[in-house]
N, C-alpha and C positions, 0 to 999 in steps of 0.2 A: 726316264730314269737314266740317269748318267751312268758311265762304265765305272767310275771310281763305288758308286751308291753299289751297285750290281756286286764287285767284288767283297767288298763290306759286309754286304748279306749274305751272301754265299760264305763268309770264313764264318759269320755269326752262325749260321745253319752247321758249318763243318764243326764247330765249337763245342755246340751244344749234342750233336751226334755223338761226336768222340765222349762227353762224356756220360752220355747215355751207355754207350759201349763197355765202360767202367762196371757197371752193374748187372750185364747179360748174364745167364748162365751159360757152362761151357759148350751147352747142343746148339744154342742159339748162337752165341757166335760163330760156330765151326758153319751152322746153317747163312748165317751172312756173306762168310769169307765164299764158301763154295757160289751165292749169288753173286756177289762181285766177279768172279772170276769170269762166271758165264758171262753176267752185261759187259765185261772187258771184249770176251769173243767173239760176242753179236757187234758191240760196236765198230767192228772192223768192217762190219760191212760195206762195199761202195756206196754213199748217197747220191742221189742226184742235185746237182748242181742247178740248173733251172728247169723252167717249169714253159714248156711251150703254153702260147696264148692266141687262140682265138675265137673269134665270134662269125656266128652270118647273120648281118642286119638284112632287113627287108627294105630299108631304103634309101631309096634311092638321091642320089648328092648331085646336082650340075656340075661336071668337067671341070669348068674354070676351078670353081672352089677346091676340085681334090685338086686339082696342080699349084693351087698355091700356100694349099694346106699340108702337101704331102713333108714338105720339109722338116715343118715343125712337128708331124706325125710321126716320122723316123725322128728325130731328136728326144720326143719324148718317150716312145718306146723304149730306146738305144739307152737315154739313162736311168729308165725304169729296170732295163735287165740289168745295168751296171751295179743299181743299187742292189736287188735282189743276188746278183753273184758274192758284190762286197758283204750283204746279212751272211750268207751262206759260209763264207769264209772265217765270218769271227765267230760260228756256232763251230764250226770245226775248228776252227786255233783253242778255243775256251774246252770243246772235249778232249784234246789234245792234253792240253797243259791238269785236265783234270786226270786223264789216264794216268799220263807222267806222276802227277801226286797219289796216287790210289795205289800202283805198283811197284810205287819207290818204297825201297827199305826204311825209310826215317818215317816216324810218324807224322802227321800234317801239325801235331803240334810244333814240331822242332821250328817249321817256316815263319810261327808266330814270335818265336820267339826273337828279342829284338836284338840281345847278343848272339845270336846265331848270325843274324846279316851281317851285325859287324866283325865277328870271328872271320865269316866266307869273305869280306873284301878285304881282309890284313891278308890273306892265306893267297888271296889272288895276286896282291899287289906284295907278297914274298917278306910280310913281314913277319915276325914271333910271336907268338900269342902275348 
């Protein structure tokens, strides 16, 4: 699943929330907002970054072969933890950028909206509505 598929789903899912959220009654929304707030302040929790690896094999390898496999045995560790660090980073950018949306004053509708983009790049680039 590509990142483009992934955000796509994700606003279809915020979409269709928000407008579930339209017909709550008012105990039930006050009950949501108070759960958002909590998952906001658990989410701050530190994660851990990676994940130590290892094993005890019971057998045994002839010398030569670890000394001329040891290289490509660190190569592939070395970019297996780089891949794992880089997952770990874009699950924490995407919580990030979901907090930022969850906490922000403006409803996640406004971000759909597609005169809103272009309102926010005339306003950057100092032009008048």
């Amino acid at each position: 699943m590509g990142n483009s598929q992934e955000l796509q789903t994700a606003y279809q899912i915020k979409r269709r929330l928000n407008q579930g959220s339209l017909v709550l009654p008012a105990g039930a929304a006050e009950r949501l907002r108070a759960a958002r707030e909590q998952a906001l302040a658990r989410q701050r929790r530190p994660v851990a970054r990676l994940a130590a690896v290892g094993a005890g094999a019971a057998y045994t390898i002839p010398l030569g072969w670890v000394i001329k496999l040891a290289p490509l045995l660190v190569l592939v560790l070395g970019l297996g933890a780089i891949h794992m660090w880089h997952q770990a980073e874009q699950v924490v950018d995407i919580a990030d950028i979901d907090i930022q949306m969850l906490s922000d004053e403006l409803p996640p509708n406004a971000y759909l909206d597609k005169g809103f983009g272009t309102w926010l790049t005339q306003a950057d680039q100092g032009r008048p509505n």
